[in-house]
Backbone as a chain_set.jsonl record, in Angstrom:
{"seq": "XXXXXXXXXXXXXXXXXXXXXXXXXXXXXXXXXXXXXXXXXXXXXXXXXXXXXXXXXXXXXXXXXXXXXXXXXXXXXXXXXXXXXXXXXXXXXXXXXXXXXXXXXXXXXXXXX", "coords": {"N": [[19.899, -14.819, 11.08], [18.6, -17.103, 8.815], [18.482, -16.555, 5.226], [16.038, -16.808, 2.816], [15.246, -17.329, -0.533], [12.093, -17.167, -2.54], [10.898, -19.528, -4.765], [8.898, -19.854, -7.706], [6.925, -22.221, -9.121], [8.126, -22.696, -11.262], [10.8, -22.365, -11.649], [11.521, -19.697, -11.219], [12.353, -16.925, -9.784], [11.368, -14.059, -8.172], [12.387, -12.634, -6.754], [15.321, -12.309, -6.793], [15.18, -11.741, -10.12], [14.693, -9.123, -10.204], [16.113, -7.971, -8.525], [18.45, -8.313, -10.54], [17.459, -6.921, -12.439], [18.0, -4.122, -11.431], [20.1, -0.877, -11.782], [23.887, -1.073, -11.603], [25.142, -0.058, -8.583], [22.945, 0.081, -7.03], [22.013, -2.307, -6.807], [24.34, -3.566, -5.431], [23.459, -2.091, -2.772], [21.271, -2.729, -2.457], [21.667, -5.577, -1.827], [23.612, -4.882, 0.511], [21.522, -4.689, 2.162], [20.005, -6.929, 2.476], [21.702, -7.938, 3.695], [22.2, -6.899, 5.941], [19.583, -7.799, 7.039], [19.685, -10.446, 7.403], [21.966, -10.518, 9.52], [20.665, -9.048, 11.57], [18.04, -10.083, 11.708], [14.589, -10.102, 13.177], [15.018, -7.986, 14.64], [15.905, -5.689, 13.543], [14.542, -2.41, 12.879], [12.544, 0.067, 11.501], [14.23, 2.754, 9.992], [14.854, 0.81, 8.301], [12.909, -1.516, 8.225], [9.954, -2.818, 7.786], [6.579, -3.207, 8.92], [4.246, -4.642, 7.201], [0.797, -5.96, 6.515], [-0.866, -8.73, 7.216], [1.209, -10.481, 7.788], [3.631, -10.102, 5.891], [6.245, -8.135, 5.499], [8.955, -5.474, 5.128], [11.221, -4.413, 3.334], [13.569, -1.841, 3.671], [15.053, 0.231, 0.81], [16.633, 2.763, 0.126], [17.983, 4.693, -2.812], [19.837, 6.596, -4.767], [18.966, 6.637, -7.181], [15.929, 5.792, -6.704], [13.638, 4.501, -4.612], [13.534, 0.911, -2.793], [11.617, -1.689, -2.513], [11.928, -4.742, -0.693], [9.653, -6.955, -0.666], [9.149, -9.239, 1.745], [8.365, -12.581, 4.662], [8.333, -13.363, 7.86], [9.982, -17.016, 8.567], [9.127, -19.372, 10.439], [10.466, -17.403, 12.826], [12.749, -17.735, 12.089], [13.974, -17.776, 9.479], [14.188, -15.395, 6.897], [12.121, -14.906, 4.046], [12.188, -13.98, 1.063], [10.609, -12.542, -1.103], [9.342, -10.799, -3.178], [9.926, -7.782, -5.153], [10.137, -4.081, -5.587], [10.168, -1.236, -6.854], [9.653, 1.761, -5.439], [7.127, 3.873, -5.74], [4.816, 5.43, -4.734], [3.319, 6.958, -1.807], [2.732, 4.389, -0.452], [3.37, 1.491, 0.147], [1.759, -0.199, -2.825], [-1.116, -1.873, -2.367], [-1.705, -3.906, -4.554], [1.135, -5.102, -4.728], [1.576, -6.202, -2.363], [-0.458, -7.878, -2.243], [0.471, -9.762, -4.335], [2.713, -10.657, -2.709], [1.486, -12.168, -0.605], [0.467, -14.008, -1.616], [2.663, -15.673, -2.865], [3.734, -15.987, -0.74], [1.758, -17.843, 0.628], [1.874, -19.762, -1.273], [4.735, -20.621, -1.302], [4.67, -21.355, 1.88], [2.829, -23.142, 1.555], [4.536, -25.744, 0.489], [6.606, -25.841, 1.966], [5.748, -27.097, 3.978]], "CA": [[18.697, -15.294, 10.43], [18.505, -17.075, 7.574], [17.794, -16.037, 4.076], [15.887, -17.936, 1.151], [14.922, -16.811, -2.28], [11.143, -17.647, -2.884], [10.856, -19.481, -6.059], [7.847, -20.274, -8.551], [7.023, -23.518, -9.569], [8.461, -23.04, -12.719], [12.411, -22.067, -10.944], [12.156, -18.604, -11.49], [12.98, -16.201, -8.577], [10.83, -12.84, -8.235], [12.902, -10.956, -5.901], [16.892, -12.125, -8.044], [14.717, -10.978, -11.769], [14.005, -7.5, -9.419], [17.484, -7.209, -8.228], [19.074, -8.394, -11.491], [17.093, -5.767, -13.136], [18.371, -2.918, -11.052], [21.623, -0.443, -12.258], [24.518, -1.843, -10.607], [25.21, 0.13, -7.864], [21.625, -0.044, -6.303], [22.117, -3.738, -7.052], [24.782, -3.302, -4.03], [22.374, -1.343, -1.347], [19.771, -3.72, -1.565], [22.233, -6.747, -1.144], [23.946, -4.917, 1.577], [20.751, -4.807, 2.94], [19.484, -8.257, 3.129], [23.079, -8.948, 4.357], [21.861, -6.619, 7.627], [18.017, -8.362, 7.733], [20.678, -11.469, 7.866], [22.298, -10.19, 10.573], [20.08, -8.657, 12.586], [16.685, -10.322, 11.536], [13.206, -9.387, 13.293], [15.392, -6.422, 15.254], [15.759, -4.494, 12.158], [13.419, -1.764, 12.584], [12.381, 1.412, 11.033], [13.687, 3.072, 8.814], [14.731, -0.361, 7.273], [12.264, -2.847, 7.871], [8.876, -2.463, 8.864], [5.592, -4.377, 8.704], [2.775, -3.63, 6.542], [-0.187, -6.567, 6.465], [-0.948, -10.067, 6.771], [2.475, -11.243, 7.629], [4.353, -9.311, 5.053], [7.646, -7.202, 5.851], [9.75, -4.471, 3.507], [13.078, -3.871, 3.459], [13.425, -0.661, 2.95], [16.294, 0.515, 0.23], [16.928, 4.103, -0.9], [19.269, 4.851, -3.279], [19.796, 8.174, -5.436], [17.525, 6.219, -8.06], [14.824, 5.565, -6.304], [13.045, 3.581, -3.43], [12.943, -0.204, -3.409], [11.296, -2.668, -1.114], [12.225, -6.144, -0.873], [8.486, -7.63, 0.642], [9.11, -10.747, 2.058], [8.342, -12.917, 5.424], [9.638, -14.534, 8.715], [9.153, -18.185, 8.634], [9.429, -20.404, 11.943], [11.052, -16.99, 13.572], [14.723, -17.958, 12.013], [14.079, -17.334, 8.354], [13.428, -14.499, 6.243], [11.878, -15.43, 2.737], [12.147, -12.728, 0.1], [9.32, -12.845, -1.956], [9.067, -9.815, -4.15], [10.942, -6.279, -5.169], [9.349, -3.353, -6.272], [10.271, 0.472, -7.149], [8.751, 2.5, -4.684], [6.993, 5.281, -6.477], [4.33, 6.325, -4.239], [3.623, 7.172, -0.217], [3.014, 3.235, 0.559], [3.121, 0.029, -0.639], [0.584, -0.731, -3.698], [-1.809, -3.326, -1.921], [-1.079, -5.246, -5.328], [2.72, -5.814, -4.54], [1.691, -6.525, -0.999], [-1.417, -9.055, -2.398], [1.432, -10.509, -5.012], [3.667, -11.101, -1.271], [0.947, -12.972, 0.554], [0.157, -15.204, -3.053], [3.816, -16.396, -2.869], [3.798, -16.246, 0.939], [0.906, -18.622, 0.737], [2.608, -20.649, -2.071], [5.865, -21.097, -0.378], [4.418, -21.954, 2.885], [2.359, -24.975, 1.003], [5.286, -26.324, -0.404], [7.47, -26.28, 2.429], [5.232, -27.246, 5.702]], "C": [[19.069, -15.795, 9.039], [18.174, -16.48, 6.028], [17.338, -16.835, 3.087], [14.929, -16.938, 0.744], [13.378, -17.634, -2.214], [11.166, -17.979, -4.358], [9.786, -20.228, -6.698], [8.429, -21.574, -9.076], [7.804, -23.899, -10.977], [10.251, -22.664, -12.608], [12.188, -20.964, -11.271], [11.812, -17.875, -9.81], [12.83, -14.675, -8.476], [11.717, -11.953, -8.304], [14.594, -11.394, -6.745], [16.131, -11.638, -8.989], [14.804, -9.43, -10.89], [15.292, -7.209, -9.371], [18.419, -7.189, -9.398], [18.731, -7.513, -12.658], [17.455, -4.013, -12.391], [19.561, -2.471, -11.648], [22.562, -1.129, -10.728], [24.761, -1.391, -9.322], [24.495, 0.109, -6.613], [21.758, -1.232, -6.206], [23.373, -4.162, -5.054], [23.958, -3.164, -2.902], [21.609, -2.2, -1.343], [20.623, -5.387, -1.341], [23.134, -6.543, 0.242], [22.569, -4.598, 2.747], [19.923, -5.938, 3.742], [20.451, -8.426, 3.753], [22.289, -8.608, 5.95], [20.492, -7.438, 8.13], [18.488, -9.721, 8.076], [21.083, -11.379, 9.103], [21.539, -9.905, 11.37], [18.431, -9.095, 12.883], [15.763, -9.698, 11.921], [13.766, -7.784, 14.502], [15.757, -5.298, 14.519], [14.817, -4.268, 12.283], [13.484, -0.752, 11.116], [13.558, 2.421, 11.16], [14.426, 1.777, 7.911], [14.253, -1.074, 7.229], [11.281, -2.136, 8.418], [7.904, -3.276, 8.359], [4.285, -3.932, 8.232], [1.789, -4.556, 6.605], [0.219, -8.171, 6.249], [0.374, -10.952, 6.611], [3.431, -10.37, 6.628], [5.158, -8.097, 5.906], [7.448, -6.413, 5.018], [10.827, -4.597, 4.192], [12.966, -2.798, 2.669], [14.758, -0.042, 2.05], [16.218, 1.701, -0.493], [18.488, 4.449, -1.603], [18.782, 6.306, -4.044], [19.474, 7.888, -6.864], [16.262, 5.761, -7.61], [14.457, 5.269, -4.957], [12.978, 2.214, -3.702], [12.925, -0.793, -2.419], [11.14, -4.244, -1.504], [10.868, -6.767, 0.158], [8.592, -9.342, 0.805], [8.46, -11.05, 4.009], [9.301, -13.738, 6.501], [8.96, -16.15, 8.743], [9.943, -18.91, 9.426], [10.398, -19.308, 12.546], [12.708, -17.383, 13.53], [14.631, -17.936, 10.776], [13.175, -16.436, 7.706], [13.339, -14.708, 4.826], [11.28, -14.002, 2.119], [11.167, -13.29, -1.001], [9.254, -11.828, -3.186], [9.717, -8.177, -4.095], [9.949, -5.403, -6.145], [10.028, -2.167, -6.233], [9.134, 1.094, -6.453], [8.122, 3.665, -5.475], [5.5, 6.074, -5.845], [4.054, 6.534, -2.502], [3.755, 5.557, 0.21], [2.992, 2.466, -0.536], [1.721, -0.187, -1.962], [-0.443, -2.019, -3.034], [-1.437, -4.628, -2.915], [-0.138, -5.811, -5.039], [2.216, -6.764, -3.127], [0.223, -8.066, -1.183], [-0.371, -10.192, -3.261], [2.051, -11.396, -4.156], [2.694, -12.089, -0.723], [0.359, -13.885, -0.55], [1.364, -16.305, -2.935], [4.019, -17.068, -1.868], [3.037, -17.616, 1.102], [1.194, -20.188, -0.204], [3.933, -21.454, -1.075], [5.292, -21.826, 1.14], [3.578, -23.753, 2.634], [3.41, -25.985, 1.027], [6.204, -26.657, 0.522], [7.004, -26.551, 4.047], [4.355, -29.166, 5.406]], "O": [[19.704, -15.119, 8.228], [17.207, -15.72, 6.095], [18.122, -17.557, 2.471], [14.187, -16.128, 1.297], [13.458, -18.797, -1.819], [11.381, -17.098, -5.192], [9.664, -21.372, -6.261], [9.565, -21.961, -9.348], [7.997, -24.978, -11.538], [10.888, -22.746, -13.658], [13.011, -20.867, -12.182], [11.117, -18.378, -8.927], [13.819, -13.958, -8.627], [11.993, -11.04, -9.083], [14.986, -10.429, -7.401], [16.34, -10.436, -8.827], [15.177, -8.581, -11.699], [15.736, -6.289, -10.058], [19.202, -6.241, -9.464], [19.456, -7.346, -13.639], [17.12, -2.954, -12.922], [20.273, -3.36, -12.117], [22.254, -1.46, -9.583], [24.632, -2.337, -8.545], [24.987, 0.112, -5.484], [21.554, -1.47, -5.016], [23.101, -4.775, -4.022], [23.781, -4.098, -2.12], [21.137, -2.584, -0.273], [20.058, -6.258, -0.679], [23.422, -7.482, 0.985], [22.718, -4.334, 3.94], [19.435, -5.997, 4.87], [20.259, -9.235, 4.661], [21.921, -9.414, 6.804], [20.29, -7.702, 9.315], [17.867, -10.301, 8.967], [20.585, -12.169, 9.905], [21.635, -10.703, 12.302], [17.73, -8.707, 13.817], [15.621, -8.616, 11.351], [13.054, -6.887, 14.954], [15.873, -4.141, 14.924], [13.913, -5.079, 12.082], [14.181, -0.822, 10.103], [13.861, 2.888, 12.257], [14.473, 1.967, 6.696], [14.585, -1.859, 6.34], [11.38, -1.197, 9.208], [8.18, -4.047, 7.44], [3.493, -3.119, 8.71], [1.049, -3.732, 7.141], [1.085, -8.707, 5.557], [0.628, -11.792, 5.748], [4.244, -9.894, 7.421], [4.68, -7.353, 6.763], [6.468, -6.285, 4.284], [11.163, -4.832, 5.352], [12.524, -2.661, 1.528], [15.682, 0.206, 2.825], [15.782, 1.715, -1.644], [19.626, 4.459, -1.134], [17.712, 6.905, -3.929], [19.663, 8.754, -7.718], [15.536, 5.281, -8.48], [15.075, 5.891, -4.092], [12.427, 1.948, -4.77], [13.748, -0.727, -1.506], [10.432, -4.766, -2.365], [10.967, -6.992, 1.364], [8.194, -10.288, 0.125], [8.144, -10.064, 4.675], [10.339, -14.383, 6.352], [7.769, -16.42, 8.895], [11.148, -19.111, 9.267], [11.413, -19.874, 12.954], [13.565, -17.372, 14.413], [15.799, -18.222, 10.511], [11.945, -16.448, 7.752], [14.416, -14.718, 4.23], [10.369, -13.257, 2.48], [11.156, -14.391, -1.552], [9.073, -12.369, -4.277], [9.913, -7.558, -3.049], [9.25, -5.787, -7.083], [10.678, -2.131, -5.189], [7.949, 0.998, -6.771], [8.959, 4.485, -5.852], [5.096, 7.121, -6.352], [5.008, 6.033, -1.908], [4.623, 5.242, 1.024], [2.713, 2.659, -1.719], [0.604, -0.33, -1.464], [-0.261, -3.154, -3.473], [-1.08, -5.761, -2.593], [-0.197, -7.039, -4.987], [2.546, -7.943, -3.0], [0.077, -8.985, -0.377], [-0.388, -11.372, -2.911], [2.121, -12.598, -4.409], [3.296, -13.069, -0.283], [-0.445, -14.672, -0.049], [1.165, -17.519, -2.91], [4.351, -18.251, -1.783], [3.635, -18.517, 1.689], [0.84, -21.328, 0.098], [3.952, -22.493, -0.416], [5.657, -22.985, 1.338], [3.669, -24.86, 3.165], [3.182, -27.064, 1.574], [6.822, -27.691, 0.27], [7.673, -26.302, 5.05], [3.822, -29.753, 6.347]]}, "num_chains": 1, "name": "protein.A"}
């Protein structure tokens, strides 16, 4: 599966500022993680991917700082578009992060259909 970077009209790039703000080692785990949603796309389940609303994914990434979920989508069933990263800090998703995901989602899909 493919991978692309969702990026705002203005070039900036949610989910790189998210990962480029992590300590480095976590910075690892969540890139060896897209590598696997690469590899293995919509057959990555649970406990690393799973599907929460309205089109919207996670990638799920624990490290021994935290939780972090990469919410992005599949688009045309051969690419996965990373949309947004967040610090997990409570049982689910914040609806905000996940309303932020389907803003971009809805952006990106304008822009490239």
């Amino acid at each position: 599966m493919e991978i692309d970077y969702y990026e705002r009209e203005n070039g900036d790039c949610p989910v790189l500022e998210f990962i480029t703000g992590l300590p480095p080692e976590d910075r690892v785990r969540v890139i060896e993680k897209i590598k696997l949603l690469a590899e293995l796309g919509l057959s990555l389940r649970r406990p690393h991917s799973d599907t929460l609303r309205d089109g919207i994914r996670e990638l799920r990434i624990k490290t021994h700082h935290g939780q972090y979920r990469i919410l992005h989508f599949i688009f045309y069933r051969d690419r996965a578009v990373l949309l947004h990263g967040i610090t997990k800090k409570t049982g689910k998703v914040p609806d905000a992060a996940i309303n932020k995901a389907i803003e971009y989602m809805q952006d990106y899909v304008r822009t490239h259909t």
